[in-house]
Structure formats: structure tokens, C-alpha cells
PAVO-62853 format. One record per residue: y, z, x of N, C-alpha, C in turn; residue in three letters; residue number from 1. Coordinates in Angstrom, 3 decimals, padded with zeros to 6 digits. Atoms other than C-alpha are relative to their C-alpha. Example, Ala and Ser with C-alpha at 12.3 -4.5 7.8 and 13.67 -1.06 7.14 Angstrom:
REM PAVO-62853
<rec <-001.190,000.000,000.890>,<-004.500,007.800,012.300>,<001.200,000.000,000.900>,'ALA',1>,
<rec <-001.190,-000.060,-000.820>,<-001.060,007.140,013.670>,<001.090,000.730,-000.770>,'SER',2>,
***
This chain:
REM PAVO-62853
<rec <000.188,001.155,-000.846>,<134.244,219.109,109.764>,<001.349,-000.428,000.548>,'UNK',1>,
<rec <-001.235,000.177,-001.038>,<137.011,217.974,112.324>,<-000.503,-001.396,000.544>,'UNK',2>,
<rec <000.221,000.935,-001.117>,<137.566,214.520,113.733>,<001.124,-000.690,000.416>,'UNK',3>,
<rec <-001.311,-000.191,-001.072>,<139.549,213.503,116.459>,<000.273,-002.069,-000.564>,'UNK',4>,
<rec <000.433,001.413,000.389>,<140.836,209.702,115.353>,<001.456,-000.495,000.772>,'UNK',5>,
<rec <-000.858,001.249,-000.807>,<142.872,206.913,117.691>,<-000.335,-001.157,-000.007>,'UNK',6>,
<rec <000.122,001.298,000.529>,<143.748,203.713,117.175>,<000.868,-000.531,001.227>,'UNK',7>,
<rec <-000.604,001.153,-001.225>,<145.387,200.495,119.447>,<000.759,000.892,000.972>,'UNK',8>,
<rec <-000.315,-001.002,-001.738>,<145.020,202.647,122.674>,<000.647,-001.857,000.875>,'UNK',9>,
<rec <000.031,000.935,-000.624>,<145.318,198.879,124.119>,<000.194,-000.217,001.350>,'UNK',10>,
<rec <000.058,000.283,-001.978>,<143.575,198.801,127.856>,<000.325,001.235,000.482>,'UNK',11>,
<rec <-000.722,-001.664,-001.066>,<145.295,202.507,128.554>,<-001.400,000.843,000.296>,'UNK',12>,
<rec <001.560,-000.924,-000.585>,<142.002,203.880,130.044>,<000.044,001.677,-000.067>,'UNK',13>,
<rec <-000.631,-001.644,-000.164>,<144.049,207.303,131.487>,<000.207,000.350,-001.178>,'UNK',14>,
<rec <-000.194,-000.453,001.174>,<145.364,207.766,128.412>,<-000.610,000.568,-000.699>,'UNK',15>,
<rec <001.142,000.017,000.762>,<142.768,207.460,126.227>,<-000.966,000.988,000.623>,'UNK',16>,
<rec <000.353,-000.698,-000.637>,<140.657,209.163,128.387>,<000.748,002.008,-000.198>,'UNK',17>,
<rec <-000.140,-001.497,-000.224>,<142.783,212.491,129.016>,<000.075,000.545,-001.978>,'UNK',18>,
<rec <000.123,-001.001,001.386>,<143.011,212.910,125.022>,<-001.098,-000.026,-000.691>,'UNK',19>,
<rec <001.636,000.058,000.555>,<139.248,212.106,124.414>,<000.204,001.777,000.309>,'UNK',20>,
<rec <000.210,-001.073,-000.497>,<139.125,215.051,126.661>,<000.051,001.716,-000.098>,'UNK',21>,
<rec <-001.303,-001.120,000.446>,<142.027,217.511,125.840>,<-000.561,000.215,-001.916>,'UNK',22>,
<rec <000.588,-000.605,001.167>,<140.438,217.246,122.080>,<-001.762,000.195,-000.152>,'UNK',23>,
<rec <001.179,-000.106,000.164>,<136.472,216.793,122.247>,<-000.658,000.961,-000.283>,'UNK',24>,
<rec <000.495,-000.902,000.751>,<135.873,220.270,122.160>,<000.152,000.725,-001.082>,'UNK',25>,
<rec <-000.813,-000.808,001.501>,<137.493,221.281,119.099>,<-000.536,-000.941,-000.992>,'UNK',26>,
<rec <000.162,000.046,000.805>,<136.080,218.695,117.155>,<-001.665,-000.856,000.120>,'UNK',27>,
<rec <001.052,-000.214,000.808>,<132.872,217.672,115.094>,<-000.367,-001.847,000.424>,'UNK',28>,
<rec <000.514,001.345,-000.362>,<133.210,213.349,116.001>,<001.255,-000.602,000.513>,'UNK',29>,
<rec <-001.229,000.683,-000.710>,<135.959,210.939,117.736>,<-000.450,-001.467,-000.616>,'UNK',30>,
<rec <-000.346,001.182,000.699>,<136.901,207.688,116.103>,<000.984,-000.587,000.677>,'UNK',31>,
<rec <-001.012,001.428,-000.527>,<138.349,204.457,117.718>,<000.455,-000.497,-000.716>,'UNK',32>,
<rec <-000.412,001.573,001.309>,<140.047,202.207,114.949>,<000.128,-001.395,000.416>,'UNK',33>,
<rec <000.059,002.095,-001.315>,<140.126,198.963,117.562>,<001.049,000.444,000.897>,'UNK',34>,
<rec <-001.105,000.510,-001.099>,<142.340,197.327,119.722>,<000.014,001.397,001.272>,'UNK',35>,
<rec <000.244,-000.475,-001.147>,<141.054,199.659,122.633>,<000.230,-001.132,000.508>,'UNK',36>,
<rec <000.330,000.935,-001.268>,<140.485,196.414,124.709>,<-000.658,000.288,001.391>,'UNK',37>,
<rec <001.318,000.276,-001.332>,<137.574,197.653,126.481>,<-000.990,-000.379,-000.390>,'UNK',38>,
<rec <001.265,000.517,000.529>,<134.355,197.013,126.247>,<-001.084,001.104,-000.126>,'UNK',39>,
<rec <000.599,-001.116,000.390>,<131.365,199.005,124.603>,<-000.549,000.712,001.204>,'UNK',40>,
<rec <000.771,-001.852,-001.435>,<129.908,200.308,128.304>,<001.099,000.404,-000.012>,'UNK',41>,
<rec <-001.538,-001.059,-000.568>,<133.445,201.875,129.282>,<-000.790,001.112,-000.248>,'UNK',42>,
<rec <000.315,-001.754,-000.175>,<132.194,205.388,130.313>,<001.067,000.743,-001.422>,'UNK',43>,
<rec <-000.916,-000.542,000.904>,<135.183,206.556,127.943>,<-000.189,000.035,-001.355>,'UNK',44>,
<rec <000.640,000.228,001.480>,<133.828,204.913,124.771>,<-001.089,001.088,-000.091>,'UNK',45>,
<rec <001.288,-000.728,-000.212>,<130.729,207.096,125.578>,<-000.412,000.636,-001.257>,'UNK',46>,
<rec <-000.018,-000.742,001.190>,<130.057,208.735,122.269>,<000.874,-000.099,-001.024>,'UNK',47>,
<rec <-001.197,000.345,000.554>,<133.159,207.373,120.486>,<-000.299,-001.042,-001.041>,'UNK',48>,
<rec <000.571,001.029,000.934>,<132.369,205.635,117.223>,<001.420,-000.966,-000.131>,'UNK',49>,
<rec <-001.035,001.165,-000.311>,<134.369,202.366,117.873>,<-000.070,-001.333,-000.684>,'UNK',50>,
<rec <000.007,001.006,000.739>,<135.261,199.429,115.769>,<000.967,-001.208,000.834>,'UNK',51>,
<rec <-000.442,001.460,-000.459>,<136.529,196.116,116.659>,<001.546,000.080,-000.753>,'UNK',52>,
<rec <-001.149,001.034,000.222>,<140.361,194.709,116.536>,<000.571,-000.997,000.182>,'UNK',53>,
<rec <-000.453,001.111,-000.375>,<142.321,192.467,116.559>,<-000.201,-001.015,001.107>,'UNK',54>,
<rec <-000.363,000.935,-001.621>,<142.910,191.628,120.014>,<-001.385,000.930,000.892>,'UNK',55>,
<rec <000.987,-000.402,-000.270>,<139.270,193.523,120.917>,<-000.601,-001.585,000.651>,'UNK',56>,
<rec <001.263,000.831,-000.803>,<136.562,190.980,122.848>,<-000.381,-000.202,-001.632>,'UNK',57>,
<rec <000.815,000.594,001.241>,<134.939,189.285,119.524>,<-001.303,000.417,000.169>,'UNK',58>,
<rec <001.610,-000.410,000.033>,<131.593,190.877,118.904>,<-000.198,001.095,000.827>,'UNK',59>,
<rec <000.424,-001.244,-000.370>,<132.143,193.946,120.914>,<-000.440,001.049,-000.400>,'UNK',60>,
<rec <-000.103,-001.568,001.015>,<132.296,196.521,118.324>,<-000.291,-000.941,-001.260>,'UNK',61>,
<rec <000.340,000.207,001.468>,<131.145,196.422,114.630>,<001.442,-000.198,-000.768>,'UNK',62>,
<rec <-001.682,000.042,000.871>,<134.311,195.207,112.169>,<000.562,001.248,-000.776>,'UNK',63>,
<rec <000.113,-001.662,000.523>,<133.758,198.371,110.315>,<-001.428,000.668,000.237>,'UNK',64>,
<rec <001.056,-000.931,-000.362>,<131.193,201.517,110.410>,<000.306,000.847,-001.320>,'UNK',65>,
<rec <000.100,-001.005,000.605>,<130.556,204.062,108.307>,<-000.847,000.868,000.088>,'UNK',66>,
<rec <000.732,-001.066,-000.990>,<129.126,207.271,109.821>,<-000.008,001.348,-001.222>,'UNK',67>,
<rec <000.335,-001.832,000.756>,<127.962,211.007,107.893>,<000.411,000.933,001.136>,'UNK',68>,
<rec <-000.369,-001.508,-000.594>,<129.629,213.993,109.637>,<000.213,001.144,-000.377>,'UNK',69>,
<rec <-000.042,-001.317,000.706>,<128.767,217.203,108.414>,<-000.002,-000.400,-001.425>,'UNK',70>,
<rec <-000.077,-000.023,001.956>,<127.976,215.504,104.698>,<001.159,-000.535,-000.109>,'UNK',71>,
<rec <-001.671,000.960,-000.025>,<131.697,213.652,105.315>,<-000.584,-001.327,000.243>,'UNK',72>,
<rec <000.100,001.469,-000.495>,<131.441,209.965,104.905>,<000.826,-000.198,000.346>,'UNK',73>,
<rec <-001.441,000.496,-000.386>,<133.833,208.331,107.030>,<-000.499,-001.570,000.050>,'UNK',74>,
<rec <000.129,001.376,-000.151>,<134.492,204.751,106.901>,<000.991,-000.726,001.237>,'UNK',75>,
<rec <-001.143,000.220,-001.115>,<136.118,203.601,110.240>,<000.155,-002.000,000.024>,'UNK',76>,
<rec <-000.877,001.350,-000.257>,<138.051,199.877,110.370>,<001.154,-000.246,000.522>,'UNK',77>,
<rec <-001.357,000.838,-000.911>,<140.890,197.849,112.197>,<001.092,000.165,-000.803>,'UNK',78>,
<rec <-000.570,-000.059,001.037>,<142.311,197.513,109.048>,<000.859,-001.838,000.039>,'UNK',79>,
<rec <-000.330,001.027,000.265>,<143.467,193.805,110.075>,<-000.548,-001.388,-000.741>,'UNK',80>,
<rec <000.857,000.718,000.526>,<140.617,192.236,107.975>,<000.016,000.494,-001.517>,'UNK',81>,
<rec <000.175,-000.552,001.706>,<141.319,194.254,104.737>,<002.116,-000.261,-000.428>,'UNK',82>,
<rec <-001.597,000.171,000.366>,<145.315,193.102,105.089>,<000.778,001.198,-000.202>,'UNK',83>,
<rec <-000.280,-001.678,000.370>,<146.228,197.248,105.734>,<001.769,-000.247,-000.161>,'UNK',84>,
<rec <-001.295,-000.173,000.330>,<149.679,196.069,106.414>,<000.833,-000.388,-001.011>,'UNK',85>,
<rec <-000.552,000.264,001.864>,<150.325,194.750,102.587>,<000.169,001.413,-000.461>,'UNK',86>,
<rec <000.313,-000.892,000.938>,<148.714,196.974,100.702>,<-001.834,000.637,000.373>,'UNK',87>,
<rec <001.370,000.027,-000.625>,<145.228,199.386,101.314>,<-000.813,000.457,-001.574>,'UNK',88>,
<rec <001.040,000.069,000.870>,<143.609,198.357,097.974>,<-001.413,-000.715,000.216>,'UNK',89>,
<rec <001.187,000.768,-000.714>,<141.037,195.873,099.824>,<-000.559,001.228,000.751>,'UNK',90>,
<rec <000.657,-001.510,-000.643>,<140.341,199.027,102.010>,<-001.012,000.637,-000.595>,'UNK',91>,
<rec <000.372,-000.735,000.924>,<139.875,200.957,099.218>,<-000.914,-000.011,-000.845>,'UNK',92>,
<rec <001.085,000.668,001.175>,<137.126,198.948,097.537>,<-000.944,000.006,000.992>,'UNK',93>,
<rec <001.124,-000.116,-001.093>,<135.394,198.760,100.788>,<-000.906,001.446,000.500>,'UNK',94>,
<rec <000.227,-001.592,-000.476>,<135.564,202.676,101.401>,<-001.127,-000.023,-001.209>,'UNK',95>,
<rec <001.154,-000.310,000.937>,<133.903,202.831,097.729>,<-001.519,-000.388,-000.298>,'UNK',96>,
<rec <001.529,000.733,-000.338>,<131.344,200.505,098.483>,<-000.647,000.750,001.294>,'UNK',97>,
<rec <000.577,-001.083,-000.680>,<130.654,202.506,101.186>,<-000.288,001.218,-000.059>,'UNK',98>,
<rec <-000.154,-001.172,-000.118>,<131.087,205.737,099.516>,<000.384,001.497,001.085>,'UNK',99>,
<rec <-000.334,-000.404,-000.632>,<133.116,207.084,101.656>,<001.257,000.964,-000.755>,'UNK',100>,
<rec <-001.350,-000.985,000.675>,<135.493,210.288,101.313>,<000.767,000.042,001.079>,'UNK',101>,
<rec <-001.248,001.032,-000.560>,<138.073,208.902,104.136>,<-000.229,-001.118,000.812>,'UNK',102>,
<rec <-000.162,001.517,-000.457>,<139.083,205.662,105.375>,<001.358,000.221,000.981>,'UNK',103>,
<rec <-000.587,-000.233,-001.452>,<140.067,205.648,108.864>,<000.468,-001.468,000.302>,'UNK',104>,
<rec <-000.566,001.476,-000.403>,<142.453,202.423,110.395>,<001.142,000.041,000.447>,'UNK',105>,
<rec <-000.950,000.422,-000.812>,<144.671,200.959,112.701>,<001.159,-001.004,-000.645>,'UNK',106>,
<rec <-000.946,000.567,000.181>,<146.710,198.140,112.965>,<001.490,-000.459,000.020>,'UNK',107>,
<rec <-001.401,-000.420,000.390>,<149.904,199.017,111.811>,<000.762,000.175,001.038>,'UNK',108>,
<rec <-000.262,-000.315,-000.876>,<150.383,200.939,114.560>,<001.227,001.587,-000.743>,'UNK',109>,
<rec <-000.823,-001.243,000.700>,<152.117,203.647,111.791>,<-000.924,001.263,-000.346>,'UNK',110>,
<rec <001.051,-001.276,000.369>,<150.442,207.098,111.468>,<000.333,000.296,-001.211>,'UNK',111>,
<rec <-000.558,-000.506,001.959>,<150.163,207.977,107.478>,<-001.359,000.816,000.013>,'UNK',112>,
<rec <000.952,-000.351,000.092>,<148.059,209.993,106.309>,<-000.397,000.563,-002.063>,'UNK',113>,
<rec <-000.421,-000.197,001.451>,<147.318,209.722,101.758>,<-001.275,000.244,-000.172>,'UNK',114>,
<rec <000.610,000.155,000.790>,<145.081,210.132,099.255>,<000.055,-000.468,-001.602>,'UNK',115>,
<rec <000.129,000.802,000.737>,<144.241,207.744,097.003>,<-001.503,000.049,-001.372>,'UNK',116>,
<rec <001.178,000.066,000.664>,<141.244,208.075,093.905>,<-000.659,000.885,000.848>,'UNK',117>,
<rec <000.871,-000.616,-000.370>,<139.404,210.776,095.960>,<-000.320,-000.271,001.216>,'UNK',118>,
<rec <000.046,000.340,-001.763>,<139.745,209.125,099.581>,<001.319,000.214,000.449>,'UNK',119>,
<rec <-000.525,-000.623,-000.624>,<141.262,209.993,101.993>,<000.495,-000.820,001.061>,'UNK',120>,
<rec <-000.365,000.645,-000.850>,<143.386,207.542,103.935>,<000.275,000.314,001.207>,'UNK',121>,
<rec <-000.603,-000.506,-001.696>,<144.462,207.934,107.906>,<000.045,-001.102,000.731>,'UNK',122>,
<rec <-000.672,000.648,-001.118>,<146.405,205.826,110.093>,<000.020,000.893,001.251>,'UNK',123>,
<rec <-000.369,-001.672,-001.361>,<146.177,208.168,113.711>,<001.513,-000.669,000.260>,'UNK',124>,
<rec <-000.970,000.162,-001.075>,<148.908,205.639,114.904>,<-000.499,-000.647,001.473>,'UNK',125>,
<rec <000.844,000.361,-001.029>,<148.889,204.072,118.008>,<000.620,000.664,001.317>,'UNK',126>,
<rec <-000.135,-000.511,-001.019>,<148.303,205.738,121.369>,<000.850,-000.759,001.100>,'UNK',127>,
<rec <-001.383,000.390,-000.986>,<150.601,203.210,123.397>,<000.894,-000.711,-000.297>,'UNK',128>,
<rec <-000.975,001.094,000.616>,<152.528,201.199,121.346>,<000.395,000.262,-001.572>,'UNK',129>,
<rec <-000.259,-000.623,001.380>,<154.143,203.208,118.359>,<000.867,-001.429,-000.270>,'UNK',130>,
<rec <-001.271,000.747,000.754>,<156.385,201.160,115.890>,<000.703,000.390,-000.805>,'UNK',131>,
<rec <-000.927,-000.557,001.137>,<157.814,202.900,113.280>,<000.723,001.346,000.419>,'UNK',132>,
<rec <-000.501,-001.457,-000.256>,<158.298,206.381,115.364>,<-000.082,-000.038,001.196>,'UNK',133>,
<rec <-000.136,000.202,-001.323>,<159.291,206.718,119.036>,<-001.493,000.878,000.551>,'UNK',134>,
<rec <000.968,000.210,-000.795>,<156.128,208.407,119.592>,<-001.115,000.064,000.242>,'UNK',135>,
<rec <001.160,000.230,000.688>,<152.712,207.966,120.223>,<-000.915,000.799,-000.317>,'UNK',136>,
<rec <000.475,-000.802,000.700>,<150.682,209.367,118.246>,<-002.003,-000.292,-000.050>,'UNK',137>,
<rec <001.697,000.289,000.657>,<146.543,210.132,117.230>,<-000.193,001.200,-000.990>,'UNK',138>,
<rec <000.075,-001.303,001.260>,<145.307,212.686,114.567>,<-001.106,000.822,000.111>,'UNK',139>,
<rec <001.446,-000.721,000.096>,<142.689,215.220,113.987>,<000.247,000.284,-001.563>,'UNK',140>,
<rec <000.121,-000.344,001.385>,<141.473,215.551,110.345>,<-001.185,001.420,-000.098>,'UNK',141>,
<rec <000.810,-000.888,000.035>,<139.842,218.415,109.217>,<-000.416,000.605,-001.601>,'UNK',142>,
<rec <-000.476,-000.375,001.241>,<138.357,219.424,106.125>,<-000.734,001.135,-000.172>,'UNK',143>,
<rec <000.816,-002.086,000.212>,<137.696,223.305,104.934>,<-000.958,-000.137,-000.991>,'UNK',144>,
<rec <001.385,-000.440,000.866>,<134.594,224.539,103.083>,<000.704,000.233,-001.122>,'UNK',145>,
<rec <-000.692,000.386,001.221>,<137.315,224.662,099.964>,<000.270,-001.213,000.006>,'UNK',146>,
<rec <-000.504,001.493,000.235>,<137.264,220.777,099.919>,<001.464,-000.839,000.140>,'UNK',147>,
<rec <-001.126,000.649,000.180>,<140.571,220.626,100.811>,<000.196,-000.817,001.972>,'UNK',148>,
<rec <-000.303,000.528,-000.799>,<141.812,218.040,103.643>,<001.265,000.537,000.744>,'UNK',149>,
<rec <-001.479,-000.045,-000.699>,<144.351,218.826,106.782>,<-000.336,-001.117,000.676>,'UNK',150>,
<rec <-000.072,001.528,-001.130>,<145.608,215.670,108.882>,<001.363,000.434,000.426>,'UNK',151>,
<rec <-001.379,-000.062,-000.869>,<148.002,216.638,112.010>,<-000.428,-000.564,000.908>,'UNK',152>,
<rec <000.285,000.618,-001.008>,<149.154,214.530,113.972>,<000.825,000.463,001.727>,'UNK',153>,
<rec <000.223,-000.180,-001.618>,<149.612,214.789,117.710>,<001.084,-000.940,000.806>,'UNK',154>,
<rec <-000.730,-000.006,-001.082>,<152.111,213.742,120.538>,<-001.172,-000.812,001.481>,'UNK',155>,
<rec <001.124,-000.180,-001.117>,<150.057,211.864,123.139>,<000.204,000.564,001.256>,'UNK',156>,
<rec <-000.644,-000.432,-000.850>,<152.061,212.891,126.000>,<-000.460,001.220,000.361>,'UNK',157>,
<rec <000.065,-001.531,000.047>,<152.148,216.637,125.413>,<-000.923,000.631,-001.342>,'UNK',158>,
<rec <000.821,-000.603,001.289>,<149.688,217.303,122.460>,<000.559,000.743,-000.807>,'UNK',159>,
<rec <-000.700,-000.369,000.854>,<152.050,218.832,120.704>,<000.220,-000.458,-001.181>,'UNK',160>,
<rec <000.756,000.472,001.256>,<151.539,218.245,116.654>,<001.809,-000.368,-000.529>,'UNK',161>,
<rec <-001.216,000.934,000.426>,<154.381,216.043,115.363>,<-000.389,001.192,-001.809>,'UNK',162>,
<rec <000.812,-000.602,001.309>,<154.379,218.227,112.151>,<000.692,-000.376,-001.524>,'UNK',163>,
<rec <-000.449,000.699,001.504>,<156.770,216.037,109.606>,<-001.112,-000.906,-000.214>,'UNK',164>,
<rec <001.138,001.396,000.466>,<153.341,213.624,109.849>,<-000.891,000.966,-001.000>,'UNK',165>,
<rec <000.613,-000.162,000.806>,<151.694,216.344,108.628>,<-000.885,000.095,-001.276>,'UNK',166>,
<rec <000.166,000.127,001.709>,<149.356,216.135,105.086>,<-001.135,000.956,-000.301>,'UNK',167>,
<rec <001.062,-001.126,000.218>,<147.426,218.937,103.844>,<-000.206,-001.081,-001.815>,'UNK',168>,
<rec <000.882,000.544,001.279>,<145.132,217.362,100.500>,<-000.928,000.876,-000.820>,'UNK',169>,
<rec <000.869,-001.053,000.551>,<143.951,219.647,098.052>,<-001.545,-000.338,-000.559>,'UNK',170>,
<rec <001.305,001.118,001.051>,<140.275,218.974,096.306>,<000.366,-000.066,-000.775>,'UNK',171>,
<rec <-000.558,000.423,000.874>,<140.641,217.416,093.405>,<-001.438,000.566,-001.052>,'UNK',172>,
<rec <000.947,-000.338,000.796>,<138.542,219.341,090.606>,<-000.193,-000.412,-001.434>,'UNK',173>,
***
């Protein structure tokens, strides 16, 4: 299973747009984490499982989701309602209540990518407004029929895979 995941695109339509595009066929689902700042018609959202942020329209998008892909629970959030930029133990209780095996989120605006108790954290980063790394970034996760997790991340510019973000996650048996 493969999914393509971006976070506080904020308003960049083109943007957003040419890397829906440039990845859609390679993977399995596409994940918003918020702070898009469009609204759920946008042609672009079109199939894009999208959550609400911060600075989102109030009530556009769901606060969190949690979706089955290929037998993968994913749990997608903002992450500014679980306090991601402390600490992501509030997250982490939410993912389990959801039974989820990763927990997808924004915010930050920092791409990470851990594992924690058997989940599988991911920050993509944000598509126009990095902060911690000059640049912007989204991710594709992928995980092999040996249970193990890859998360590289991406260049929005030139798609080119930033590869110190890299995190390969083994299963845990």
C-alpha cells in the first residue's frame, strides 16, 4: 500500500495540484493533513481524503478521519487539536482508539517521519511554507508485504526525494 501525504499547502492551488498529479499514479490513496484553505468542492480535493486546520474554513473538513487502505488503517489529523507541536502522545491515544497503524499530521510544518508502540507517525511537511528545512516538502509512505514501512520524502519543486528525511521501519515481531 502507498500513500501520497501533504500537509499546509495553504491556498497554493498550482502547487498542490501539479503534485496531486506528478504522484497519483504511483499510489494506492492521497492525504491532506489541513490548512489547504480551500474548500471541499475544489476540483483538486477531488478524491483527496482531507481534514480540517487550523486556519481551514470551520466545518469544512472532518477534524480527523480514519480511512482502511489495502487493510492499512490510517488516521489522518491537523495535529493542532492533539498539541503535535509539544509532544504526539495525545495523537497517539487517538490513533489507538482508532486502531490505526499510522498517524498522519500537519501543523508543524516539520517533515518527521517515527515509530512509536506499533504506529507509525508522519509529518509530510509543508508544501509552501517549510520551517525547520529550506524546503518544501510532502511524503509517500509505503508499506511492503514484509510489514515493513518506507517514508521518503519529496522536494516539491523538482520531486526529487530529500533522502536524509528518509525512514525505513521494520515490522515489529
Amino acid at each position: 500500500m502507498k500513500a501520497l501525504l501533504i500537509s499546509d499547502s495553504h491556498g497554493s492551488e498550482v502547487e498542490l495540484k501539479e503534485v496531486i498529479d506528478r504522484c497519483r499514479g504511483e499510489v494506492d490513496a492521497v492525504f491532506h493533513c489541513g490548512d489547504s484553505e480551500l474548500s471541499q468542492s475544489s476540483p483538486i480535493l477531488q478524491g483527496v481524503h482531507t481534514v480540517q486546520g487550523n486556519v481551514d474554513k470551520p466545518g469544512e473538513f472532518p477534524e480527523d478521519t480514519a480511512v482502511d487502505i489495502k487493510g492499512i488503517r490510517i488516521l489522518v489529523t491537523h495535529g493542532h487539536l492533539y498539541n503535535i507541536k509539544m509532544t504526539h502522545i495525545p495523537l497517539s491515544y487517538r490513533a489507538e482508539e482508532k486502531a490505526a497503524r499510522m498517524a498522519c499530521f500537519g501543523h508543524s510544518h516539520h517533515p518527521t517521519a517515527f515509530e512509536d508502540h506499533g504506529i507509525i507517525f508522519v509529518n509530510p511537511g509543508s508544501l509552501m511554507q517549510p520551517r525547520t528545512r529550506p524546503e518544501p516538502t510532502y511524503a509517500i509512505t509505503e508499506f511492503t508485504k514484509d510489514g515493513a514501512v518506507e517514508v521518503r520524502f519529496y522536494e516539491r519543486t523538482t520531486g526529487e526525494e530529500v533522502e536524509d528525511l528518509r525512514a525505513s521501519i521494520a515490522e515489529k515481531s
